[in-house]
DSSP file (Angstrom, degrees, kcal/mol; ACC not computed):
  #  RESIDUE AA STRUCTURE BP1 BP2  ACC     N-H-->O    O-->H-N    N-H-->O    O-->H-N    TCO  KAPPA ALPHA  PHI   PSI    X-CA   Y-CA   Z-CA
    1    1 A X              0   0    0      0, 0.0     2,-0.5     0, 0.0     0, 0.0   0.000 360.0 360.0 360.0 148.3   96.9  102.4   82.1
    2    2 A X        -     0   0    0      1,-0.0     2,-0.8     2,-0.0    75,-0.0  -0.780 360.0-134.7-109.6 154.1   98.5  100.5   84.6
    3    3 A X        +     0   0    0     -2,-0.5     2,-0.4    70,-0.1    -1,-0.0  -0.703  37.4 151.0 -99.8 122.2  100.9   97.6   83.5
    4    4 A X        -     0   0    0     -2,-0.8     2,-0.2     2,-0.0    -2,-0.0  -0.975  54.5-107.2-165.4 127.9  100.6   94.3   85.2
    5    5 A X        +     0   0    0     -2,-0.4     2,-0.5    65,-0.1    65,-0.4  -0.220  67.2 139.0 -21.1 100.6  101.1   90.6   84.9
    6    6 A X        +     0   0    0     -2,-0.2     2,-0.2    63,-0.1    63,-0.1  -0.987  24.1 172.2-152.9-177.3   97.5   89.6   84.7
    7    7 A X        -     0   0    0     -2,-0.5    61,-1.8    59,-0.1    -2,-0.0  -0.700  37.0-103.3 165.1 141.4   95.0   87.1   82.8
    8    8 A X        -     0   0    0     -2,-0.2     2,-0.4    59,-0.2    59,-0.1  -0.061  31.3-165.5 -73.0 165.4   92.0   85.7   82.4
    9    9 A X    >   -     0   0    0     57,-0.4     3,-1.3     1,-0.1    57,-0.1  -0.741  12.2-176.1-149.3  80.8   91.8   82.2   83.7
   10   10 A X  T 3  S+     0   0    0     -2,-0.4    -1,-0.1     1,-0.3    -2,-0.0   0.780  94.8  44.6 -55.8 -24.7   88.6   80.1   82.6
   11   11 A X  T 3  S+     0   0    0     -3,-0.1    -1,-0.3     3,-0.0     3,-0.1   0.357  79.7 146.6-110.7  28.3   89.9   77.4   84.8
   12   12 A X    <   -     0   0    0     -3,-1.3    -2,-0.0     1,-0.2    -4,-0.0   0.079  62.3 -77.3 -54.2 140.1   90.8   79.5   87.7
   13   13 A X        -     0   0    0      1,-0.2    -1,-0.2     3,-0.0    38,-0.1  -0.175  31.9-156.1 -47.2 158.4   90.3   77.5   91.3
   14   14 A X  S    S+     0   0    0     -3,-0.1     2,-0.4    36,-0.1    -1,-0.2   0.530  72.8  69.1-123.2 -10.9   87.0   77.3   92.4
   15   15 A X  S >  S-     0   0    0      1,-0.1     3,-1.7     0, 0.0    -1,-0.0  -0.783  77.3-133.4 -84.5 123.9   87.8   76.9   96.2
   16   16 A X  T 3  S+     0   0    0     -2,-0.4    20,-0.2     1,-0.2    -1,-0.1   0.725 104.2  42.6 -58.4  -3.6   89.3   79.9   98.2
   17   17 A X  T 3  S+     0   0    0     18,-0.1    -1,-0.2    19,-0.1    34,-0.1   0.104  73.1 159.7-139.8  46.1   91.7   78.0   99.7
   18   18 A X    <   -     0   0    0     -3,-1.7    34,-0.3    32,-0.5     3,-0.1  -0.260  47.9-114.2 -58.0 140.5   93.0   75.8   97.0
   19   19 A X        -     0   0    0      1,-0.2    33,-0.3     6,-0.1     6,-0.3  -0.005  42.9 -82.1 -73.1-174.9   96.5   74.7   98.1
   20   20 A X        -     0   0    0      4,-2.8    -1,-0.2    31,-0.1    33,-0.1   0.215  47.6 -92.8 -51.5-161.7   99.6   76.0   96.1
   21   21 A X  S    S+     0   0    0      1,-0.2    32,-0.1    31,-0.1    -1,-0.1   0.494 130.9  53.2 -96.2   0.5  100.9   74.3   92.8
   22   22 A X  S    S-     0   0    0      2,-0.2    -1,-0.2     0, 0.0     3,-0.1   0.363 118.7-113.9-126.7  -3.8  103.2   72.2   94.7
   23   23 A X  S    S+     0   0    0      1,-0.4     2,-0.4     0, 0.0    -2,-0.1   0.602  79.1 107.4  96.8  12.1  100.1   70.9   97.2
   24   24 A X  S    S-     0   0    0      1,-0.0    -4,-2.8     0, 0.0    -1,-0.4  -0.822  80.1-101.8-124.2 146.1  101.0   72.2  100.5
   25   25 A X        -     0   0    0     -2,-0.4     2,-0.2    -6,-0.3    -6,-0.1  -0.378  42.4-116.3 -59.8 139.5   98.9   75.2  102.1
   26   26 A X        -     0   0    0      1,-0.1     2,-0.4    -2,-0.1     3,-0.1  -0.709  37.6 -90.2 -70.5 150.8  100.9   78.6  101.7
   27   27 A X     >  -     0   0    0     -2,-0.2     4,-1.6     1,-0.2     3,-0.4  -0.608  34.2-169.8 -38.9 106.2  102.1   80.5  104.9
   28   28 A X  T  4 S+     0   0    0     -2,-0.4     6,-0.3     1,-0.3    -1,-0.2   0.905  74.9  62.9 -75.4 -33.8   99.8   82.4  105.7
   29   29 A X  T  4 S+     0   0    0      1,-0.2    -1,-0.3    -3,-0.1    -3,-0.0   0.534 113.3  32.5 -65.4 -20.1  101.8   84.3  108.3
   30   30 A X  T  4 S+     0   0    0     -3,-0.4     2,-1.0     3,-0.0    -1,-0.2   0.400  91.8 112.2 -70.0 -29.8  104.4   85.7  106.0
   31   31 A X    ><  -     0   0    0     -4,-1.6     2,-2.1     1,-0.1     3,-1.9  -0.469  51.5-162.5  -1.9  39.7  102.1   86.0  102.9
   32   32 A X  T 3  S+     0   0    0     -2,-1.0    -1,-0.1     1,-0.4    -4,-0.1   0.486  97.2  35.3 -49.4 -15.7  101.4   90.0  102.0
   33   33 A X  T 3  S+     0   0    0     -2,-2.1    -1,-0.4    -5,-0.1     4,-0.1   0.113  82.1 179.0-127.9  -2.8   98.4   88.1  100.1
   34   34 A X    X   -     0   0    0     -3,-1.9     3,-2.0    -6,-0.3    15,-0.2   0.388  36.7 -87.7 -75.0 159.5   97.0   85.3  101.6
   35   35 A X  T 3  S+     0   0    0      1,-0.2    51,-0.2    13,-0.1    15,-0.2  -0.097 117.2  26.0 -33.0 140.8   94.2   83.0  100.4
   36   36 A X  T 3  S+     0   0    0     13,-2.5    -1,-0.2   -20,-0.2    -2,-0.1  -0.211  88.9 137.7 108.8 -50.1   91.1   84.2  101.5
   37   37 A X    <   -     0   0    0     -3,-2.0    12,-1.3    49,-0.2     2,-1.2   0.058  51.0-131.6 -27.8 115.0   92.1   88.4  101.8
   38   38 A X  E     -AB  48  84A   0     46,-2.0    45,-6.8    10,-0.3    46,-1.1  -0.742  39.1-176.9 -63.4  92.6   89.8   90.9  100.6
   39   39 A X  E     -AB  47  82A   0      8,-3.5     8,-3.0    -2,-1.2     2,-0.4  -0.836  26.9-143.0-121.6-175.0   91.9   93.1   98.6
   40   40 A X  E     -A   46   0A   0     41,-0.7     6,-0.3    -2,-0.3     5,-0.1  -0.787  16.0-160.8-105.6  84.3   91.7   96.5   96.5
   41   41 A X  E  >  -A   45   0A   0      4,-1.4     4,-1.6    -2,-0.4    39,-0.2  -0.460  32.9-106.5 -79.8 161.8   93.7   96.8   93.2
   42   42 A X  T  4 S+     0   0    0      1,-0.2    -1,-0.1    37,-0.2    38,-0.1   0.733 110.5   5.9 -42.3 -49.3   94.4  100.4   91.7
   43   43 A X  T  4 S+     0   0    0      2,-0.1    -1,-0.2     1,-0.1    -2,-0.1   0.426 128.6  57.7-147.6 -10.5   91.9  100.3   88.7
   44   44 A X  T  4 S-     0   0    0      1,-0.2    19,-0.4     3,-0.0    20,-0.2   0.444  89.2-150.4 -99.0  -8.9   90.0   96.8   89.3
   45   45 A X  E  <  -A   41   0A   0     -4,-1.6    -4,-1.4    -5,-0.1    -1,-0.2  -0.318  41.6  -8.4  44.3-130.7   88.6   97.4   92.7
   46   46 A X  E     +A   40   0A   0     -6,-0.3    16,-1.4    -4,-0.1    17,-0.5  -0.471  66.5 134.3-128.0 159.2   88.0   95.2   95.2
   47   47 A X  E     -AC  39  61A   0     -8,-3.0    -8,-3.5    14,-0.2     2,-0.4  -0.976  46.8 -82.9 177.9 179.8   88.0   91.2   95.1
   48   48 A X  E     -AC  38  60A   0     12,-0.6    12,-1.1   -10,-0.3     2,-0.4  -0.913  32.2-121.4-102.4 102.7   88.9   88.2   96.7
   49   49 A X        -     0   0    0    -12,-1.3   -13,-2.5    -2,-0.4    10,-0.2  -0.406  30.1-179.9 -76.0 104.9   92.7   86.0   96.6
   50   50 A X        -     0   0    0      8,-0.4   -32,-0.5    -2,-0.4     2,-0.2   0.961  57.8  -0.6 -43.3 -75.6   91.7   82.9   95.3
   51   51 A X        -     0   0    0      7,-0.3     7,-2.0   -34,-0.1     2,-0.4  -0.848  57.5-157.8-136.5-173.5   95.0   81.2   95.3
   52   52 A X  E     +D   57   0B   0    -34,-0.3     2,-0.3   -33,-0.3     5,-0.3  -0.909  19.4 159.6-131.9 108.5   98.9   82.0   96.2
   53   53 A X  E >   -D   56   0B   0      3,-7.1     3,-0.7    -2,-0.4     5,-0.1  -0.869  58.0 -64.4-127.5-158.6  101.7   80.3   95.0
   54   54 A X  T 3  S+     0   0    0      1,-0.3    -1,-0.1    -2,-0.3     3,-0.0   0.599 123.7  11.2  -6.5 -84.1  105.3   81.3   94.8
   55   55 A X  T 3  S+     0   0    0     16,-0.0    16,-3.0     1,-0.0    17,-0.6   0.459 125.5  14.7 -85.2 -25.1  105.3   84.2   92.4
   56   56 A X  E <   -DE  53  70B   0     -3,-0.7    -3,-7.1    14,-0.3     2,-0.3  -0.920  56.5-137.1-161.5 175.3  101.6   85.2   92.0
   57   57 A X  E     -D   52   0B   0     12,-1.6     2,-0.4    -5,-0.3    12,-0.3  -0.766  19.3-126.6-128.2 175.0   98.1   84.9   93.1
   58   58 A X        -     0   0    0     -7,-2.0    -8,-0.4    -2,-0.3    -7,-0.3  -0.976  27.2-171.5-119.7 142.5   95.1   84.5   91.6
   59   59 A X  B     -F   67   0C   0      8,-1.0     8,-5.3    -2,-0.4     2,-0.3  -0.987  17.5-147.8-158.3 139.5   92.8   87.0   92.6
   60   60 A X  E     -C   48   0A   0    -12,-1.1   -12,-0.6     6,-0.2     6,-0.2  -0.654  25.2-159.7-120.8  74.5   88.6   87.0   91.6
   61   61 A X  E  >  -C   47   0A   0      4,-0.5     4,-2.6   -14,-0.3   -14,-0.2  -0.265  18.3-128.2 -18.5 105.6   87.6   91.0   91.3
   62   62 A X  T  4 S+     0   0    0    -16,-1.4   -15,-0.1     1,-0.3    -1,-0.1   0.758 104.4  23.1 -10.5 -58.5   84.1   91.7   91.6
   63   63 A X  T  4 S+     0   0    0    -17,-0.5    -1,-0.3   -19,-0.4   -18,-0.1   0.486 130.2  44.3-115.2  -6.8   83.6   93.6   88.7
   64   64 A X  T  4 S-     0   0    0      1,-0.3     2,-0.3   -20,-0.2    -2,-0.1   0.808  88.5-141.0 -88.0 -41.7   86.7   92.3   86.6
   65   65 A X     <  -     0   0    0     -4,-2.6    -4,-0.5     2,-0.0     2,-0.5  -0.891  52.0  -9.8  92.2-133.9   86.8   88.5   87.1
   66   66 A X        +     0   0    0     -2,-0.3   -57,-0.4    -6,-0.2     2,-0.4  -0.901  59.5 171.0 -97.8 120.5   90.0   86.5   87.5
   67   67 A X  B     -F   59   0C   0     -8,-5.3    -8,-1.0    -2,-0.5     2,-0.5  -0.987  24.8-142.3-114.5 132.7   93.2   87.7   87.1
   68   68 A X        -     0   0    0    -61,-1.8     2,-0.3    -2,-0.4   -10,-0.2  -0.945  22.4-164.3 -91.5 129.7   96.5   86.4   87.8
   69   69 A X        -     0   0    0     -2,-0.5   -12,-1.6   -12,-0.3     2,-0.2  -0.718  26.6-126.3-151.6 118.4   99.2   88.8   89.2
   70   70 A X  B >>  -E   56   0B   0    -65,-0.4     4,-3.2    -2,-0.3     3,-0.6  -0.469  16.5-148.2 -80.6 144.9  102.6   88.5   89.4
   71   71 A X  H 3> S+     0   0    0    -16,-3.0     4,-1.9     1,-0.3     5,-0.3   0.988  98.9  69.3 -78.2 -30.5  103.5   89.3   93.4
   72   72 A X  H 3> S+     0   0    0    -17,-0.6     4,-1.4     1,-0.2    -1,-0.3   0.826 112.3  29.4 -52.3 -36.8  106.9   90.8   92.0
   73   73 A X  H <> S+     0   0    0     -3,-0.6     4,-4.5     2,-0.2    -1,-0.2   0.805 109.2  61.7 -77.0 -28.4  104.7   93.7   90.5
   74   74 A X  H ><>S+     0   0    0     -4,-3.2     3,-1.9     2,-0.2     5,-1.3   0.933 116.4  37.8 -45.2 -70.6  102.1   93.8   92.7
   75   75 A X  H ><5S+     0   0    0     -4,-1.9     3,-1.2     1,-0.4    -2,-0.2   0.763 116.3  50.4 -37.1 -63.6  105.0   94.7   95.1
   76   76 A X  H 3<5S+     0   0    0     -4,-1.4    -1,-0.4     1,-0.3    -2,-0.2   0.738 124.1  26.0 -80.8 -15.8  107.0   96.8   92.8
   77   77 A X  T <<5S-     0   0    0     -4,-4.5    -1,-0.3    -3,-1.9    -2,-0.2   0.111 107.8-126.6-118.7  31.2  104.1   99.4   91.4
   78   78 A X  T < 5 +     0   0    0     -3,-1.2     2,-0.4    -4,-0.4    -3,-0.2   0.787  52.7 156.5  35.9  63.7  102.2   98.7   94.7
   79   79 A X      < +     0   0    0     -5,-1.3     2,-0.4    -6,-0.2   -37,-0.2  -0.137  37.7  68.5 -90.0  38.8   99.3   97.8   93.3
   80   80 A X        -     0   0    0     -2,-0.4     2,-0.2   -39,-0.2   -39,-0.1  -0.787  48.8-172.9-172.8 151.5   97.4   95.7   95.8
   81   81 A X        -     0   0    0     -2,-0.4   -41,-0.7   -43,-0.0     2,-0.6  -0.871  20.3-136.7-149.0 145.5   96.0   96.8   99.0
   82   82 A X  E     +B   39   0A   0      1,-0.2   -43,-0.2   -43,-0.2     3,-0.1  -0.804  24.5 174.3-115.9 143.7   94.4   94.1  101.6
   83   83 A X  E    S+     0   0A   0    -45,-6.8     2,-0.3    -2,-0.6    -1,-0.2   0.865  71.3  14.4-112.0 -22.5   91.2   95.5  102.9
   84   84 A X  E    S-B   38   0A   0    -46,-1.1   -46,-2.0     0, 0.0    -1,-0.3  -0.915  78.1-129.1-142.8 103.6   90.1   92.5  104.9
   85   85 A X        -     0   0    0     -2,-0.3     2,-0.1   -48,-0.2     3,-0.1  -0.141  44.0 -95.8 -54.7 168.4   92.5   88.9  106.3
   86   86 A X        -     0   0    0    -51,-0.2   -49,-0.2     1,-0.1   -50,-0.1  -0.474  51.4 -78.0 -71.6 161.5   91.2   86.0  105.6
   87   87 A X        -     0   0    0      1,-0.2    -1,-0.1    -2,-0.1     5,-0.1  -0.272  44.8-106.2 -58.5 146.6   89.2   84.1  108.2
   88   88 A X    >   -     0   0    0      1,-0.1     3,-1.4    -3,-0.1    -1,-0.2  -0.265  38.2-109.4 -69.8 152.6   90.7   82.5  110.6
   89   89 A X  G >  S+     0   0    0      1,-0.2     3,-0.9     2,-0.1    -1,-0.1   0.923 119.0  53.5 -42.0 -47.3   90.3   78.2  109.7
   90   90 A X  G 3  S+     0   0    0      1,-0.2    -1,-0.2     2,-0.1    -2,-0.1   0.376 101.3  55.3 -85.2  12.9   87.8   77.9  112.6
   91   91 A X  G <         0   0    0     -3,-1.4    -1,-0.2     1,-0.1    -2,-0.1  -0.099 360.0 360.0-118.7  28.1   85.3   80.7  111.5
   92   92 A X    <         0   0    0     -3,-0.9    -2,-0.1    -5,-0.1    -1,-0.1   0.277 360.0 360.0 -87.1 360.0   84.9   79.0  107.9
């Protein structure tokens, strides 16, 4: 089993490109994550980054639901893959 920040989130954002917690868009260009990203985790398969902020994402898994993920682990057990960026703003 793999060990990772996560939780369910009934009140999890309902827009994909809900701003951070602090109200400003994240960088997307330095972002390993950004809103919008198709990615794959290890044992949850494939799903969508909801939102980004600091430390974690929010991320809405097909088959899982919402989790939130702390980036320090994604990083450190490399859990995370991005299978698709997000769309560019003007292809929305």
């Amino acid at each position: 089993m793999c060990e990772t920040a996560a939780s369910d989130t009934s009140d999890a954002p309902s827009a994909a490109n809900a701003p951070g917690a602090d109200g400003t868009e994240p960088d997307r260009a330095r972002s390993p994550f950004p809103t919008g990203a198709r990615v794959r985790h290890q044992e949850w398969g494939d799903g969508t980054v909801l939102n980004e902020e600091t430390d974690r994402i929010t991320v809405l898994f097909d088959t899982m639901g919402y989790r939130t993920l702390s980036l320090a682990t994604v990083d450190e057990h490399d859990l995370l893959s991005v299978l698709e960026p997000p769309p560019a703003p003007g292809d929305r």
